[in-house]
C-alpha positions in Angstrom: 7.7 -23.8 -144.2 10.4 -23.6 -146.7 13.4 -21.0 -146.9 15.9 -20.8 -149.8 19.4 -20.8 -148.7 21.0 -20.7 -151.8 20.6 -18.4 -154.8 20.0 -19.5 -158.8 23.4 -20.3 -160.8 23.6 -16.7 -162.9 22.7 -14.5 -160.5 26.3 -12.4 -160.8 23.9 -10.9 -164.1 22.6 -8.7 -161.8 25.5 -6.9 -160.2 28.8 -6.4 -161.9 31.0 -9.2 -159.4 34.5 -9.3 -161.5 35.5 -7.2 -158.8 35.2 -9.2 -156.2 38.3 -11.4 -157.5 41.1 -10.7 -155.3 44.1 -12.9 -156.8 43.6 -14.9 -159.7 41.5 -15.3 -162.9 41.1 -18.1 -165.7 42.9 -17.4 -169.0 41.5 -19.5 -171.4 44.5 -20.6 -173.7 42.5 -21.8 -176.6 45.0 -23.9 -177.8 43.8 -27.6 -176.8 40.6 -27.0 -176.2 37.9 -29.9 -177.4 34.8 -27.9 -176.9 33.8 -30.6 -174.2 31.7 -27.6 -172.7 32.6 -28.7 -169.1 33.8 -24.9 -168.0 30.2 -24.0 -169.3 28.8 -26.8 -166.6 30.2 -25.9 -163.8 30.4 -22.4 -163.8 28.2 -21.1 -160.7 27.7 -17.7 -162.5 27.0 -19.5 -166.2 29.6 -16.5 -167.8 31.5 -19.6 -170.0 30.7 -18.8 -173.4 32.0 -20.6 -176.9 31.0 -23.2 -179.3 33.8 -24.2 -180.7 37.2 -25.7 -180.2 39.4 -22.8 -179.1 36.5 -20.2 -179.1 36.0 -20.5 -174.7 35.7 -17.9 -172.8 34.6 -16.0 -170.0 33.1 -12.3 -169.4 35.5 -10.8 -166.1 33.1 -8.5 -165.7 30.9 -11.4 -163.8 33.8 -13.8 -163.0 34.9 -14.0 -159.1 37.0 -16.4 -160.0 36.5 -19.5 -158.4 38.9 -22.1 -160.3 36.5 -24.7 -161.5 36.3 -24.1 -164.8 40.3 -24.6 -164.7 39.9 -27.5 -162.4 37.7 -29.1 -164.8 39.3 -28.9 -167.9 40.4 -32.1 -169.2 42.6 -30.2 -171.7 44.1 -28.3 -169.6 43.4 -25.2 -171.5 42.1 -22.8 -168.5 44.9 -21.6 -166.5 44.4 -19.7 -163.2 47.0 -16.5 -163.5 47.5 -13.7 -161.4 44.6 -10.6 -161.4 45.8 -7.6 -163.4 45.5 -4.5 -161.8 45.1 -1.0 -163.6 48.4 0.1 -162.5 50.2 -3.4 -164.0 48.3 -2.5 -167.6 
């Protein structure tokens, strides 16, 4: 008997989970960016989009933002900044 513990990278596509950020979200700087496409790779919810250099970035309305796309980034281009709230905008 088998039982899946874990559910399929992408799976934020089916419910709107940008809200479940509670501090921090990555702000892609597009200034050194190499297009190395590592942010795509280790995304869990695959919502890293771009092509080419300085063209990365992410769709909030599916990031929970984890921090590995920032923690990969060879360029350093991702940062992790504080969550803006309505009230802040």
């Amino acid at each position: 008997m088998r039982i899946k513990l874990t559910a399929e990278p992408g799976s934020a596509r089916n419910n709107k989970t940008g809200s479940w950020r509670v501090e921090r979200r990555p702000q892609f700087l597009q200034k050194n960016c190499s297009a190395c496409r590592m942010c795509i790779l280790v995304c869990p919810e695959g919502i890293v989009s771009g092509k080419e250099k300085n063209s990365f970035k992410t769709d909030y309305l599916y990031c929970k933002g984890c921090g590995l796309c920032a923690a990969v980034c060879p360029k350093k281009d991702i940062e992790m900044v504080p969550e803006e709230t309505e009230s802040k905008k």
